[in-house]
C-alpha positions in Angstrom: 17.6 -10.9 0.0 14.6 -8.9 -1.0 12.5 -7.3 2.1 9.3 -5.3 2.1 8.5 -4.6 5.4 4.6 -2.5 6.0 3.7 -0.6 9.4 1.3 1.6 9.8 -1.7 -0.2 9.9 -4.2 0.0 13.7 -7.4 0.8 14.3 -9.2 4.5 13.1 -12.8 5.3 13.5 -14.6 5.8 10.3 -13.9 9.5 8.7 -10.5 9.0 9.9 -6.9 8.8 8.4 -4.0 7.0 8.5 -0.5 6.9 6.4 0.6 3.0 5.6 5.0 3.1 5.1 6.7 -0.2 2.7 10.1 -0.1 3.0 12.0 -2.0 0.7 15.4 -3.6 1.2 17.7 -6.1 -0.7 16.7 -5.0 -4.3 18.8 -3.5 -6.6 17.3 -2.5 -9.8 17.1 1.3 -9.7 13.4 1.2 -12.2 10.5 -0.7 -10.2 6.7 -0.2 -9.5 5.5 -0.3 -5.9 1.3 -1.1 -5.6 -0.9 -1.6 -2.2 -3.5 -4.5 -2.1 -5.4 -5.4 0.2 -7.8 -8.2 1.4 -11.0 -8.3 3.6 -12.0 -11.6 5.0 -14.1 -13.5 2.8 -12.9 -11.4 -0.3 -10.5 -11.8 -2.9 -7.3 -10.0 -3.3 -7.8 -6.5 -4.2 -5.4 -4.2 -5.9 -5.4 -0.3 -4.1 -2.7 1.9 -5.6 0.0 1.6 -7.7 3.0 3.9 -8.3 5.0 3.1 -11.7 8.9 3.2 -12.2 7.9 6.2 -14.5 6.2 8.1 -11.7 2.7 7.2 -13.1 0.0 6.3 -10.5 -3.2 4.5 -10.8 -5.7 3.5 -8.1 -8.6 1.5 -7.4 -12.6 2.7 -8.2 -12.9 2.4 -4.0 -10.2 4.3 -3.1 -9.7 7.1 -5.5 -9.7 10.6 -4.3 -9.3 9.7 -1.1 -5.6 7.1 -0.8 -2.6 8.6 -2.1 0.2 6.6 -2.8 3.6 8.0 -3.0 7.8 7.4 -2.7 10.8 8.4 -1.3 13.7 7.1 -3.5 16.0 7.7 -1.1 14.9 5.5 1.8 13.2 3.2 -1.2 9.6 3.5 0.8 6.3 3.7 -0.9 3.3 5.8 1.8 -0.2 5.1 1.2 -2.0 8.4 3.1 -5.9 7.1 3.1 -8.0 9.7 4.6 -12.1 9.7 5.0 -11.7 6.2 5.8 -14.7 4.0 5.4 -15.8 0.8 7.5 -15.0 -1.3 4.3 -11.7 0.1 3.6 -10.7 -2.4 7.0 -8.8 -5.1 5.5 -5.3 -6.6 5.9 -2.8 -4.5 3.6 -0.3 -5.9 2.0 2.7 -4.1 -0.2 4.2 -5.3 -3.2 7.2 -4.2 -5.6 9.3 -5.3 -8.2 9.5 -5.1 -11.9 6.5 -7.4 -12.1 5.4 -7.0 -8.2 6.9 -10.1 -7.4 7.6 -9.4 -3.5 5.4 -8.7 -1.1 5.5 -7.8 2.3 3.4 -9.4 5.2 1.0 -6.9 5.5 -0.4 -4.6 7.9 -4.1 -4.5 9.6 -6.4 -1.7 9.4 -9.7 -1.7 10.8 -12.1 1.3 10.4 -14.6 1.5 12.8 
């Protein structure tokens, strides 16, 4: 059974940081991309960071230059470090992986205040 458990998430106040973990369990292709979303209330889904089988990374207009997304093979866990945190980076963060992001954790709250 495939498991993506988040932590991380709490309250910071704005110009702050914090480090988001995904730990994935249960999957057993070696080659798979690991992303962050995240959702406000009253907004859409919206896509944060992605890390590629290939190593590649891509983020989101919002976040870039400040999130980093990263992985440790070993313990299969994907990080998100978000630092100068905003007021409208709060939002309920979820992770996803897979070879076409089809499981996703439960998500993690972070509020910026």
């Amino acid at each position: 059974q495939v498991q993506l458990v988040e932590s991380g998430g709490g309250s910071v106040q704005t110009g702050g940081s914090l480090t988001l973990s995904c730990a994935l369990s249960g999957y057993t292709s070696k080659t798979y991309c690991m992303g962050w979303f995240r959702q406000a209330p009253g907004r859409g889904r919206e896509g944060v960071a992605m890390l590629e089988g290939d190593g590649s990374t891509s983020y989101g207009d919002s976040v870039r230059g400040r999130f980093t997304i990263s992985r440790d093979n070993a313990k299969n866990t994907v990080y998100l470090q978000m630092n100068s945190l905003k007021s409208e980076d709060t939002a309920l963060y979820y992770c996803a992986a897979g070879s076409d992001l089809g499981y996703w954790g439960q998500g993690t709250q972070v509020t910026v205040s």
